[in-house]
C-alpha positions as CSV (number, residue, x, y, z in Angstrom):
1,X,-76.2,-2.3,21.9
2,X,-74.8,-5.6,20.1
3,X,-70.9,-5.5,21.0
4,X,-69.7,-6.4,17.8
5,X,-70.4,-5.9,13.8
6,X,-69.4,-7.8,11.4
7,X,-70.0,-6.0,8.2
8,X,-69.2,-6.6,4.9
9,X,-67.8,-4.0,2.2
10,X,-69.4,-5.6,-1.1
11,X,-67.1,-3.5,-3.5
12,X,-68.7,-4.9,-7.3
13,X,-68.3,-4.1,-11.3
14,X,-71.8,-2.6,-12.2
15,X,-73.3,-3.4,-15.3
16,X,-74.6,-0.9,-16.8
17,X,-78.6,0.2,-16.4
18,X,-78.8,-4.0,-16.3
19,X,-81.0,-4.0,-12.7
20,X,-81.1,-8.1,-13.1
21,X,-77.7,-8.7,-13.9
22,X,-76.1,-6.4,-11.3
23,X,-78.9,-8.1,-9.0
24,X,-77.9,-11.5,-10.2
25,X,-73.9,-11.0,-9.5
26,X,-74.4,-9.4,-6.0
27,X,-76.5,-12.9,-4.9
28,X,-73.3,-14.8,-6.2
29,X,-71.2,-13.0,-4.2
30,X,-73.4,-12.7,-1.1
31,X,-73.2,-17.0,-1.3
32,X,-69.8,-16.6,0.5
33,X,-71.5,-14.9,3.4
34,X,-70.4,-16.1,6.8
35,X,-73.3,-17.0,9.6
36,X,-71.5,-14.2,11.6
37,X,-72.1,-11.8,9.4
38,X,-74.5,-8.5,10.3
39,X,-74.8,-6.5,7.2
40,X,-73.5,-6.0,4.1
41,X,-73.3,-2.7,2.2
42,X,-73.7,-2.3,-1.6
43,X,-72.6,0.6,-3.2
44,X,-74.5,3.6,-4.7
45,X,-77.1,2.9,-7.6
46,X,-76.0,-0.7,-7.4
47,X,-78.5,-1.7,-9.8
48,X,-78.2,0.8,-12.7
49,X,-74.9,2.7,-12.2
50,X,-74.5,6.4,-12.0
51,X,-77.6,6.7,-14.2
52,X,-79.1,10.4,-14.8
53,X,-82.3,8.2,-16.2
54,X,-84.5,7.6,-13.7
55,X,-87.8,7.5,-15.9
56,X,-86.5,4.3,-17.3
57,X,-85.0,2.8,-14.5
58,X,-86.6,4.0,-11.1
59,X,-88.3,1.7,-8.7
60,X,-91.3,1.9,-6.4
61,X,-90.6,0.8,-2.4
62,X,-92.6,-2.4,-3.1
63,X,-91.0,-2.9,-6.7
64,X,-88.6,-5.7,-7.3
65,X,-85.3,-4.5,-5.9
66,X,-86.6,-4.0,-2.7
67,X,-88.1,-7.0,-3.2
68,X,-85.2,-9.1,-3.2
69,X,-83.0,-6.9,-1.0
70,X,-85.7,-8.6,1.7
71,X,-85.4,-11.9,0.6
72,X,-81.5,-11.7,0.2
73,X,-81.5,-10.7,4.2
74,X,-84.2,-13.6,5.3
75,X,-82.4,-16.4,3.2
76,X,-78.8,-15.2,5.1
77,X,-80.4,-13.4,8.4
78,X,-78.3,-10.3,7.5
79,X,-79.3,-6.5,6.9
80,X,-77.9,-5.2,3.7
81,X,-78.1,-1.8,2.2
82,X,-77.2,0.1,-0.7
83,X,-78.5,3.2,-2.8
84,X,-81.3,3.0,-5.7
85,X,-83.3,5.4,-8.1
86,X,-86.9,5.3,-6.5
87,X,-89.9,6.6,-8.1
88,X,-91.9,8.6,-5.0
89,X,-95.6,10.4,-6.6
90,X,-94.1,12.6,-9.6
91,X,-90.3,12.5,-8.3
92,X,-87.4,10.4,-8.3
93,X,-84.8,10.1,-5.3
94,X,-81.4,8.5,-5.1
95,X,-82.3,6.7,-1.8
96,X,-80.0,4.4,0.3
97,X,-82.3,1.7,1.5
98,X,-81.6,-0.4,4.3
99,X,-83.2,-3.7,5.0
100,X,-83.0,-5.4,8.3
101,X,-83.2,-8.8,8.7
102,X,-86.5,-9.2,9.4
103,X,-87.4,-7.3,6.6
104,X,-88.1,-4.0,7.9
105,X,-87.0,-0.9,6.0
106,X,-84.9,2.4,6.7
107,X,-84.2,4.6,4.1
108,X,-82.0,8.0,3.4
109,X,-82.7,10.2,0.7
110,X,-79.8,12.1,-1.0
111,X,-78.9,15.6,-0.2
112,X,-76.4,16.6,-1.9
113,X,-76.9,16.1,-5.3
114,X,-73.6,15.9,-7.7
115,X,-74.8,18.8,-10.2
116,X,-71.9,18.5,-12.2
117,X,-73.1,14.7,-13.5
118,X,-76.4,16.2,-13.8
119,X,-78.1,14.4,-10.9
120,X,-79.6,17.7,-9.6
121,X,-81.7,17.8,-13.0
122,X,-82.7,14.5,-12.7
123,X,-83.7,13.7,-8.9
124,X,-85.1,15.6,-5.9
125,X,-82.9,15.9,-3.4
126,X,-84.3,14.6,0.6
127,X,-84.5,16.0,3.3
128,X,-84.8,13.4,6.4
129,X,-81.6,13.0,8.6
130,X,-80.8,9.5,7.5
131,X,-80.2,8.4,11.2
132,X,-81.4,5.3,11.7
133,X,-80.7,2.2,14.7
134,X,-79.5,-1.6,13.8
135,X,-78.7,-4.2,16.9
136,X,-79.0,-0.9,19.1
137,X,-76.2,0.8,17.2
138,X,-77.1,4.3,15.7
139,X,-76.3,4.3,12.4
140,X,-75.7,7.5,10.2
141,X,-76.7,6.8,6.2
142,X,-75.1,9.1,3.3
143,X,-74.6,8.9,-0.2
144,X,-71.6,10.0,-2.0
145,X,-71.5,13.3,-2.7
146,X,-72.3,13.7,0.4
147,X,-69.0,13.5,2.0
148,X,-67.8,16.6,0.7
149,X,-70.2,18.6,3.4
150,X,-68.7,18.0,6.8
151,X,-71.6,20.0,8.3
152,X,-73.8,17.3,7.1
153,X,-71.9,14.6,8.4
154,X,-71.7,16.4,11.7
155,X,-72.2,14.0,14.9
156,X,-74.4,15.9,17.0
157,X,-73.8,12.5,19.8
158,X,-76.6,11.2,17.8
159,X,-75.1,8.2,16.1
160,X,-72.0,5.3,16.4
161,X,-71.2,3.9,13.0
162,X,-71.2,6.8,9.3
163,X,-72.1,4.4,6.0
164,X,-71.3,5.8,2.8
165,X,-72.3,4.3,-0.9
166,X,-71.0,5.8,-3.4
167,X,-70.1,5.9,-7.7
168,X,-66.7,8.1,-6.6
169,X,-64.7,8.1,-10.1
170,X,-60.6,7.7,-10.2
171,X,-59.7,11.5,-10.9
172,X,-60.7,12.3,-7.4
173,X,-59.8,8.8,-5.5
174,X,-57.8,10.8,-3.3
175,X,-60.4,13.3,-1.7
176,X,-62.1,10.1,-1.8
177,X,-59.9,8.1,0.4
178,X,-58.9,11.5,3.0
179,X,-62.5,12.5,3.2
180,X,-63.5,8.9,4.9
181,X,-61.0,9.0,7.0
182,X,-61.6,12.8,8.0
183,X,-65.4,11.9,8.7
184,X,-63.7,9.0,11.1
185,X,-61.7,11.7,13.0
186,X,-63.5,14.4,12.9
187,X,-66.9,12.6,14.1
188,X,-65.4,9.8,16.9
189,X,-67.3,7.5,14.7
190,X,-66.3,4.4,12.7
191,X,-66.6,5.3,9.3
192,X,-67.2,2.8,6.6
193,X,-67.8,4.0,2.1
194,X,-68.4,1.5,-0.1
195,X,-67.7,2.9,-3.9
196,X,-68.2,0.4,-7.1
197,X,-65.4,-0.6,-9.8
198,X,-65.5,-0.7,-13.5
199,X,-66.7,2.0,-15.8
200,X,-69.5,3.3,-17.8
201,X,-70.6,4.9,-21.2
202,X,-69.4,8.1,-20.0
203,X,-65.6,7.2,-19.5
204,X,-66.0,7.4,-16.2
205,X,-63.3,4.7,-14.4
206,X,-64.2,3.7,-10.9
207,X,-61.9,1.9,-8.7
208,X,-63.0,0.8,-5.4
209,X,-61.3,1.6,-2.6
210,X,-63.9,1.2,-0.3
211,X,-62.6,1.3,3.1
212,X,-63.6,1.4,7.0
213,X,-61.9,3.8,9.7
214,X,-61.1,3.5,13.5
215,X,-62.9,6.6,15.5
216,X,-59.2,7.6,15.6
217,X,-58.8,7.0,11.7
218,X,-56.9,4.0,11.5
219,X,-57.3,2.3,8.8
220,X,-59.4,-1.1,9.9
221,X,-60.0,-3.1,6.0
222,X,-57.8,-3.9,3.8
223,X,-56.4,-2.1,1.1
224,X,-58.1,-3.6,-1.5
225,X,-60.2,-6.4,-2.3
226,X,-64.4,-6.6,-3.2
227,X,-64.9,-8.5,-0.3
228,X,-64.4,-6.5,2.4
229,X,-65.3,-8.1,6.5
230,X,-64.6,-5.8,9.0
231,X,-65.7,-5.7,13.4
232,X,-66.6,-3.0,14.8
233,X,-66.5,-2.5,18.8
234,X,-68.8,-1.2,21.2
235,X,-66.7,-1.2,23.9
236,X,-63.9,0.4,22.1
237,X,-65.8,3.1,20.8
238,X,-67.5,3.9,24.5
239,X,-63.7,3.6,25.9
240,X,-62.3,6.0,23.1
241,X,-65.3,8.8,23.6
242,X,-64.6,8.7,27.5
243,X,-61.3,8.7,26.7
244,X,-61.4,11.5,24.7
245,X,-64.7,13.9,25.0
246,X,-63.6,15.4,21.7
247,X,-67.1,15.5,20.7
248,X,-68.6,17.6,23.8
249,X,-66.7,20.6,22.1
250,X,-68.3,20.4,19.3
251,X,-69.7,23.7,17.9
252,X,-73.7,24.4,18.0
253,X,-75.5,25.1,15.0
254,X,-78.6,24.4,13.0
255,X,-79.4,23.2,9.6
256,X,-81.4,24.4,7.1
């Protein structure tokens, strides 16, 4: 297990359904990457928005997002990761795709799909547990919507570090901003979310405050900014469970 992470909260204004523009503005940003640098996280959709329009807009694994998602992590030697609409046989999926740097892929499907916005409608929700392993850190993937189920989150001792992408909108910033750090307590985890800014057709106002969280729920980014860098510790994180076992009292259950 690598000690450290340096990972980067890439909090961005999405264009609207424009795939090669949002594409285009992320590799401007990503020139300001460090050589220290481990992964960067994108936020959900990053290519389209929040778009219920996945006919139009959906991509296959071997299409031209993923595509440059791999050569964004050899020309920088990072992982970076970030949700997208993917076309699978005759459904679409709101899938967080992970690329390491050697161009290898992870992915997480969406579970929880935001019915309200009519994503249930429009995508099929997956199924896999989204728990993946980067530089011998386990890594649990989620989308959004997703942090509303705390059962879902649940750390079963089965991973080290929760990522969440997200399109969270302004009205409910502040479940938002408790629900992170909750995940961070609750799970003896460190807890990054990465959400977009700007807004879209619908009205719909987006303002960051992507954030990452201590295992005890401090507060480890700063309080605002696009560019986000934060370390996370192996040690401290071993030190902290043996510390405090919190997690071997967890209850048992299954899910279906």
């Amino acid at each position: 297990m690598q000690e450290n992470l340096s990972i980067v909260l890439l909090e961005i204004q999405l264009t609207w359904e424009a795939p090669q523009a949002n594409r285009n503005s992320i590799a401007q940003k990503l020139e300001r990457l460090s050589a220290d640098v481990d992964l960067v996280v994108l936020p959900e959709m990053f290519t389209t928005g929040f778009s219920m329009q996945p006919e139009k807009f959906a991509e296959a694994m071997d299409g031209e997002t993923v595509r440059w998602m791999q050569e964004q992590a050899a020309k920088y030697n990072i992982a970076i990761a970030g949700s997208i609409a993917i076309r699978e046989k005759d459904s679409f999926k709101n899938r967080f795709v992970f690329v390491h740097e050697d161009g290898a892929i992870d992915f997480y499907d969406k579970r929880h799909l935001f019915g309200m916005g009519g994503e249930v409608a429009a995508y099929t929700a997956g199924k896999t547990t989204g728990i993946i392993e980067f530089k011998g850190w386990k890594v649990c993937l989620r989308i959004c919507y997703d942090l509303r189920f705390p059962a879902w989150c649940r750390n079963q001792s089965d991973y080290d570090l929760l990522l969440f992408t997200a399109n969270w909108p302004n009205p409910r910033i502040q479940a938002w901003d408790t629900l992170l750090q909750a995940r961070a307590i609750e799970n003896m985890a460190y807890c990054i979310g990465v959400n977009r800014t700007g807004t879209d057709p619908h009205g719909n106002y987006y303002p960051g405050h992507s954030a990452a969280y201590h295992p005890l729920g401090e507060r480890i980014s700063a309080s605002s900014g696009d560019w986000q860098e934060v370390q996370v510790s192996a040690s401290t994180l071993k030190k902290l469970r043996e510390q405090l076992p919190f997690l071997q009292d967890r209850d048992s259950f299954e899910m279906e």
